[in-house]
C-alpha positions in Angstrom: 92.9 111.5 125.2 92.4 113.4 121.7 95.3 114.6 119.8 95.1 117.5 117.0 97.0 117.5 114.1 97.4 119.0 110.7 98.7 119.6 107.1 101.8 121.8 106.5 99.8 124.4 105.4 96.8 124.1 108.3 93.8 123.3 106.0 93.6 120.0 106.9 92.9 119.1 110.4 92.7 115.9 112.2 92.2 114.6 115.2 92.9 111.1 116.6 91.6 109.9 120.2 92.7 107.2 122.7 95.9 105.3 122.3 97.8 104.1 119.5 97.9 100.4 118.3 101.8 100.9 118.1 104.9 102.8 117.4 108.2 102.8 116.1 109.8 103.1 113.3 109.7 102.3 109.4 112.7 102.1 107.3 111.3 101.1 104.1 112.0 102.2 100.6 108.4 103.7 100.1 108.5 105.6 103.2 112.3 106.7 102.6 111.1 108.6 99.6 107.6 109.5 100.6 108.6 111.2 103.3 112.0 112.4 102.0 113.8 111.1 105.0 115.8 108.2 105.7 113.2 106.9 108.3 109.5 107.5 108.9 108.1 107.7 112.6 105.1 106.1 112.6 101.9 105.9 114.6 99.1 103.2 114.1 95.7 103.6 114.9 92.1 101.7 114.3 90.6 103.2 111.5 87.5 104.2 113.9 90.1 106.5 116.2 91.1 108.9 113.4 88.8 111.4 112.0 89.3 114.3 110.1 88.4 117.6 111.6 88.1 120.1 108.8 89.5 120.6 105.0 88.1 117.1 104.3 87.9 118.3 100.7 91.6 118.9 100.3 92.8 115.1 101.6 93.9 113.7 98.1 95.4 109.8 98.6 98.3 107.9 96.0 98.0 104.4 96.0 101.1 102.2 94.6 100.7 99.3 96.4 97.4 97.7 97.6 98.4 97.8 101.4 99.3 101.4 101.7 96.9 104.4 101.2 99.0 107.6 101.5 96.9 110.7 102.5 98.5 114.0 101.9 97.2 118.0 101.6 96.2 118.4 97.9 96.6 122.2 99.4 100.3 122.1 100.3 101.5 118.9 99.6 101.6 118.2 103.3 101.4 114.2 104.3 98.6 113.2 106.9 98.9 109.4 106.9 98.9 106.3 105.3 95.4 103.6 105.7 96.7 100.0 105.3 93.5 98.1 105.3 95.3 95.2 104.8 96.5 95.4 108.3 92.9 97.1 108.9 95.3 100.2 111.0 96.1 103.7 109.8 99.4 104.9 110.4 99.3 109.0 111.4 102.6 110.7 110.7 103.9 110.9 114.2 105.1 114.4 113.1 101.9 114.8 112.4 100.0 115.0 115.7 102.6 116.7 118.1 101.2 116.6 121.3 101.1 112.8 121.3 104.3 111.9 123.4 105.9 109.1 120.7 107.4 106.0 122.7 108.9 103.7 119.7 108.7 100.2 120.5 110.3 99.1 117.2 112.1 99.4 113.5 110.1 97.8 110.8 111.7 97.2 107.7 115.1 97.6 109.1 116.1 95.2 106.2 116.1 98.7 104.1 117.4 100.5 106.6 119.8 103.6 105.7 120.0 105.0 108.8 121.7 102.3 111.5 119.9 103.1 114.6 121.7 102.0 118.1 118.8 102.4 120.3 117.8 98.9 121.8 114.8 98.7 120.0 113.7 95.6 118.4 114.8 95.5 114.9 112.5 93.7 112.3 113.5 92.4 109.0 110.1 93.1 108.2 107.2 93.0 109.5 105.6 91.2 112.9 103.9 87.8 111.8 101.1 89.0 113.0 101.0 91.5 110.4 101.7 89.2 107.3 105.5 90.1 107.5 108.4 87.0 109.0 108.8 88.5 112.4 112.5 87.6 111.7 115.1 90.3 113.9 118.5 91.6 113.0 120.8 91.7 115.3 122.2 95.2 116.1 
């Protein structure tokens, strides 16, 4: 199934197709204040199940770290989604795309975490093993 998405503004149009790697929830300090939010719903993707649509020429990226690409609407300012090619997924704003129906399965970074969530999710210190991170939990 293919899910449409765009910018704030409409210009830039995306589309992603099939299902996602993962969701949940990040509660970093990078995504607190990129997304101006105390949490960031995320969706991750293979690279080769996202493709942009149209306004290709108005998707401007800001790199501060080396595993975190963040794509936003040079237009508007609206975010699109962050490549991690470390991790070799993109992560697609679940915002973003809002037909996908989002079904968290856990909190990353809940270390950070400003927002104490009570929902039975799984709640990693960082990141899964798997993913480079210690795969440690915090108890709620």
């Amino acid at each position: 199934m293919a899910h449409i998405g765009s910018c704030f503004c409409g210009t830039v149009k995306l589309e992603v197709s099939g299902e996602p790697e993962g969701m949940g929830y990040c509660h970093c300090r990078s995504c607190q204040s990129w997304s101006g939010g105390p949490v960031n719903a995320f969706s991750l993707w293979k690279p080769s199940a996202v493709r942009i649509t149209a306004g290709e020429e108005h998707v401007a990226t800001f790199q501060k770290t080396e595993t975190s690409q963040r794509q936003y609407c040079a237009k508007c300012g609206g975010h699109l989604m962050t490549n991690h090619p470390t991790f070799g997924l993109v992560d697609v704003f679940a915002a973003t795309i809002p037909t996908l129906a989002f079904v968290p399965g856990v909190h990353v970074n809940y270390a950070e975490t400003v927002l104490p969530m009570r929902d039975g999710l799984p709640k990693l210190k960082d990141f899964p093993k798997e993913l480079g991170g210690s795969g440690e939990a915090i108890a709620e």
